[in-house]
C-alpha positions as CSV (number, residue, x, y, z in Angstrom):
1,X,14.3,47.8,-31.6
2,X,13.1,48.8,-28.1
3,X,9.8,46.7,-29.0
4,X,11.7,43.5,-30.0
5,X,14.1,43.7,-26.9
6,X,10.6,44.2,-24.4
7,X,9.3,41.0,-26.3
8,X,12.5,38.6,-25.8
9,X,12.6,39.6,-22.2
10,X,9.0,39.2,-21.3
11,X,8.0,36.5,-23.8
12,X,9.4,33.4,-21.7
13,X,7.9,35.0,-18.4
14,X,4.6,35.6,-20.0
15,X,4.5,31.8,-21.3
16,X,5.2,30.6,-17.6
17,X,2.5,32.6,-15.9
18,X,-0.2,30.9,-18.4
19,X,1.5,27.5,-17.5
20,X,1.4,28.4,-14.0
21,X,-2.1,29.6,-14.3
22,X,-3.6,26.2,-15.8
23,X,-1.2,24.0,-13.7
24,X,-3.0,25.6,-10.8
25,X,-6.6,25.3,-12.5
26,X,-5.8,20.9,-13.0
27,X,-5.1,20.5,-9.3
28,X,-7.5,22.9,-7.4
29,X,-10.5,20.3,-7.9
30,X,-8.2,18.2,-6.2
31,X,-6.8,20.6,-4.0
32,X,-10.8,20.5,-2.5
33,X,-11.1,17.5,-2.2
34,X,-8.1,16.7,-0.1
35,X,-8.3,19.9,2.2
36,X,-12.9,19.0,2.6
37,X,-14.0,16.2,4.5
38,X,-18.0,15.7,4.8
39,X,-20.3,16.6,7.0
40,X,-20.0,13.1,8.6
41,X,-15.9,13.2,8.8
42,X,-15.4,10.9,5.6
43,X,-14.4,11.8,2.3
44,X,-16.9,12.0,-0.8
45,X,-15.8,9.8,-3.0
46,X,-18.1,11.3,-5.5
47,X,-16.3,14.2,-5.8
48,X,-13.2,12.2,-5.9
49,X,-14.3,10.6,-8.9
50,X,-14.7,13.9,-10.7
51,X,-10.9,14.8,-9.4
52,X,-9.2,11.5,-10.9
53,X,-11.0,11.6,-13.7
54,X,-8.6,14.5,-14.7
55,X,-5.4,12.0,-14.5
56,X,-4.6,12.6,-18.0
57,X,-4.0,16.4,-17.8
58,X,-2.2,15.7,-14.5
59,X,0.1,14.3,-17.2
60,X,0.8,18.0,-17.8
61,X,2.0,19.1,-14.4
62,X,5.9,17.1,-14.8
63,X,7.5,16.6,-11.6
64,X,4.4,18.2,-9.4
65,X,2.5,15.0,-10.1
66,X,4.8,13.1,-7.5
67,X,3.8,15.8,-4.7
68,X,0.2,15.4,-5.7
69,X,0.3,11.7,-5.7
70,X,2.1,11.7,-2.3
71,X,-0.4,13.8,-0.5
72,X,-3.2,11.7,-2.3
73,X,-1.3,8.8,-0.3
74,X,-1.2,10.6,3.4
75,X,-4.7,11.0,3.4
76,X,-5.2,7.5,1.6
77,X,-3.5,6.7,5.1
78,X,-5.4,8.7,7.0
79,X,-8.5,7.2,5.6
80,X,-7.1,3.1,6.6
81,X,-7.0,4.5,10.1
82,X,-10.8,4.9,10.5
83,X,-11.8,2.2,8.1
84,X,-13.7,4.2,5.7
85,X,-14.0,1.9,3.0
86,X,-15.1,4.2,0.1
87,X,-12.9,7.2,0.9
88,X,-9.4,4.6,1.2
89,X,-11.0,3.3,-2.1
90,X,-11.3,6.8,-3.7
91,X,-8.2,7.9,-2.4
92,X,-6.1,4.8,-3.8
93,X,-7.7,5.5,-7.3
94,X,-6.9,9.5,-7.1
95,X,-3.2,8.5,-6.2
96,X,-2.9,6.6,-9.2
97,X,-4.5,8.7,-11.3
98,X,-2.1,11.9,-10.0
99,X,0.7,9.8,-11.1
100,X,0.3,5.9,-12.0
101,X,4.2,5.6,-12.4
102,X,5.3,4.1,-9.1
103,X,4.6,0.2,-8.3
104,X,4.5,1.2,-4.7
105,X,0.6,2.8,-5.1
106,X,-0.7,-0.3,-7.0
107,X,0.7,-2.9,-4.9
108,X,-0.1,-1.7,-1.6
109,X,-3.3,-0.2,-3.0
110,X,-4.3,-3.9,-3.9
111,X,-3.0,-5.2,-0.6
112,X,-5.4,-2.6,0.9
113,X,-8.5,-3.6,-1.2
114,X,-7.8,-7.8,-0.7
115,X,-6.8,-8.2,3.1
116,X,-7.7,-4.7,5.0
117,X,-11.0,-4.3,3.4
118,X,-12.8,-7.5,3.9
119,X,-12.5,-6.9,7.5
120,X,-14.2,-3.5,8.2
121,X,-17.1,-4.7,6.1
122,X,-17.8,-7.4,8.9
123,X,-19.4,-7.0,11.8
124,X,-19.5,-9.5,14.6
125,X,-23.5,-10.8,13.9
126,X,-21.9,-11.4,9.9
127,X,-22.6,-14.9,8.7
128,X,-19.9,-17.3,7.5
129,X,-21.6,-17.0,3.9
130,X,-21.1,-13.2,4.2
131,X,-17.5,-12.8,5.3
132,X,-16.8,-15.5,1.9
133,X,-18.5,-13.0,-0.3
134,X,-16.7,-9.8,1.2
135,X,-13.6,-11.5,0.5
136,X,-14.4,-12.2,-3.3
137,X,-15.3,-8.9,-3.6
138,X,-12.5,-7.3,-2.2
139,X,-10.4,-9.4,-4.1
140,X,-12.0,-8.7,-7.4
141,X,-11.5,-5.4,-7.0
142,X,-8.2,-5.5,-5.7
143,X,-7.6,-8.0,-9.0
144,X,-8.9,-5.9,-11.1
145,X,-7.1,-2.3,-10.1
146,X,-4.0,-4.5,-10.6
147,X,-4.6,-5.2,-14.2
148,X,-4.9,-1.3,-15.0
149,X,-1.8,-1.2,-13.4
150,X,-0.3,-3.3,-15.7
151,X,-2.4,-1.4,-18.4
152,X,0.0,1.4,-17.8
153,X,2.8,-0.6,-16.9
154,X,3.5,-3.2,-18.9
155,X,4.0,-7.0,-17.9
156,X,5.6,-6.9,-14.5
157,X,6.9,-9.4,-12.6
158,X,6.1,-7.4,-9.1
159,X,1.9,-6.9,-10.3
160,X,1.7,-10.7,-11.4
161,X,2.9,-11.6,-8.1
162,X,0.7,-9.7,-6.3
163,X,-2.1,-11.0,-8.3
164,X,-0.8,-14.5,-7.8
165,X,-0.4,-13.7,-3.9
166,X,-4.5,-12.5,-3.8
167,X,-5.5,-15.8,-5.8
168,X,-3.6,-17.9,-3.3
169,X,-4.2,-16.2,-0.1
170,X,-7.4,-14.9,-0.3
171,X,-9.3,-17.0,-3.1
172,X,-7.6,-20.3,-2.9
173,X,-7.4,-20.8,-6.4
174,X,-4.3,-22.9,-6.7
175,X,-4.9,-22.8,-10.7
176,X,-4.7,-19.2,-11.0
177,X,-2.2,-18.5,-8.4
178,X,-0.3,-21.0,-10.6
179,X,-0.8,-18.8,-13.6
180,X,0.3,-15.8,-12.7
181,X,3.0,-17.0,-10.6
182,X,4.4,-18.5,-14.1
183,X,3.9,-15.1,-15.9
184,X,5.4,-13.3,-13.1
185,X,8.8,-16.1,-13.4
186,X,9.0,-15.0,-17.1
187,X,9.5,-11.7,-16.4
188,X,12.9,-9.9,-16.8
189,X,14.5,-9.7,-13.4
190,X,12.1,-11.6,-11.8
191,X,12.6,-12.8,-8.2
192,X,14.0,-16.5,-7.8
193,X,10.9,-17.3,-5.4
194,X,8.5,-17.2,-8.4
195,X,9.7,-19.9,-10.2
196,X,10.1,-22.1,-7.1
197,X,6.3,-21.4,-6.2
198,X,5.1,-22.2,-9.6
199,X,7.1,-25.4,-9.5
200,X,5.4,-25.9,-5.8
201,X,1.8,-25.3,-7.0
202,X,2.5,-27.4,-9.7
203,X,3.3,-30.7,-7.2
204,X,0.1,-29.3,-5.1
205,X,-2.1,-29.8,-8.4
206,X,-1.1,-33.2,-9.0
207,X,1.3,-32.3,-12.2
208,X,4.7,-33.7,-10.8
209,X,5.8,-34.5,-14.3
210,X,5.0,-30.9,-15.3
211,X,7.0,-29.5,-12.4
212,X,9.8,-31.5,-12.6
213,X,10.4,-30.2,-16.4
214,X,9.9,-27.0,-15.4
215,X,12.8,-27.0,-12.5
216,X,14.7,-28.9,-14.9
217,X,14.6,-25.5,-17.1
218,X,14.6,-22.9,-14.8
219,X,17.8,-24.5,-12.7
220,X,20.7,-23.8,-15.3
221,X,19.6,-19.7,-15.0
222,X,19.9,-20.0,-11.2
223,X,23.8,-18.8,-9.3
224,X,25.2,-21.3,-7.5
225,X,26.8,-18.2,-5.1
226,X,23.6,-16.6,-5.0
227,X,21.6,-17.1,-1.4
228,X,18.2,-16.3,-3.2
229,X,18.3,-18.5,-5.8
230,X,18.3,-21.3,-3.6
231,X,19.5,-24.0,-6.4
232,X,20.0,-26.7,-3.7
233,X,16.7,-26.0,-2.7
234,X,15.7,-26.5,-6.5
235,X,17.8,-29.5,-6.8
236,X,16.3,-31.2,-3.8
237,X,13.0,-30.8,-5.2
238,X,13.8,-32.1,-8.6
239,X,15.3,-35.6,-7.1
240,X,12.3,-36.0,-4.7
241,X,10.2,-35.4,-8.1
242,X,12.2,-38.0,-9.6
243,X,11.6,-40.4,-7.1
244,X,7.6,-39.6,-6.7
245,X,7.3,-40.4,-10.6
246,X,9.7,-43.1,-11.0
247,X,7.5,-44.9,-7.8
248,X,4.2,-44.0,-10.0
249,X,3.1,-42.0,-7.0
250,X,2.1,-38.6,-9.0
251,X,-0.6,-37.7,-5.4
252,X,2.4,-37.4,-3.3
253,X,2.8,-33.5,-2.5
């Protein structure tokens, strides 16, 4: 009796030390390499590699992946400010990996990656040729954290566009900007402005005819009492698409 009674009472508290105990075993790698700089000041993004390599059992931790991710963040921050380029690109893959679950890491992560990083890699002796390979390269990368993200995400109208935004703004391919701008408008509770911009690119490629059919279907979904949908906006473009086709003029942007 007096055994059975010591058990229930000291069962649950047993089972939470050994939780406790493993929790704190998961995050001390990481706890290392936030609190250790190198000898040099920046962070070792070896070491980092080995620390988000354990995202899965971060998985584990519950609600104390959130804090982790968060500090991962500050000192993601902390890195921007003195332009280390492999530390802020370690750090943004260890915040994801401590938790992947808000959009906020992976779409300022990428914005990081696309239009910060190209810039501390040039110096002012840098050739044109080089600043247009820096920029490819940070965009790539940027392009291609943003598609784990929606490896653990999902199709999301927010990561497509971003995507679309770094193919526009930083590659100048109109045709995949165009793309992903379209995936990002068939999203559930997407923003109005993604439909408009596909329409746009659309006229900027030469495909009036193809832009006018797709305002024509988008406009019935968009509120009349709804400042963001901007329908007469819509509708404008529509008639001035009308007019470019019926004229034969299919150039005119």
């Amino acid at each position: 009796m007096l055994s059975s009674a010591v058990n229930s009472r000291f069962g649950p508290a047993v089972v939470a030390l050994v939780v406790l105990f493993a929790a704190r075993g998961l995050v001390r790698p990481i706890e290392h390499c936030l609190s250790a700089d190198g000898a040099d000041g920046k962070f070792n993004s070896a070491q980092f590699a080995v620390a988000a390599s354990q995202g899965g059992a971060l998985a584990l931790l519950g609600g104390m992946r959130s804090m982790l991710a968060s500090g991962c963040w500050l000192r993601t921050n902390l890195a921007w400010e003195k332009r280390d380029l492999a530390g802020t690109t370690s750090l943004i893959d260890l915040t994801v990996a401590a938790d992947e679950r808000p959009l906020y890491f992976w779409l300022n992560g990428a914005r990081i990656m696309a239009n910060d990083m190209p810039e501390w890699r040039m110096t002012s002796l840098a050739p044109k040729a080089y600043r247009a390979v820096a920029n490819e390269e940070q965009a790539q990368l940027a392009l291609r954290f943003l598609e784990k993200g929606l490896r653990w995400h999902g199709a999301d109208a927010a990561i497509y566009v971003e995507m679309a935004n770094i193919h526009l703004r930083r590659r100048g391919d109109l045709e995949a900007a165009a793309h992903f701008y379209r995936l990002a408008a068939e999203q559930p509770g997407a923003p109005y402005y993604a439909a408009r911009i596909y329409g746009e690119l659309l006229r900027e490629l030469h495909r009036p005819a193809e832009a006018l059919a797709w305002l024509r279907q988008t406009l019935p979904a968009l509120p009349r009492d709804d400042p963001m949908a901007a329908r007469d906006l819509v509708e404008a473009r529509m008639r001035s698409l009308e007019r470019e086709l019926a004229a034969g003029d299919t150039n005119v942007f």
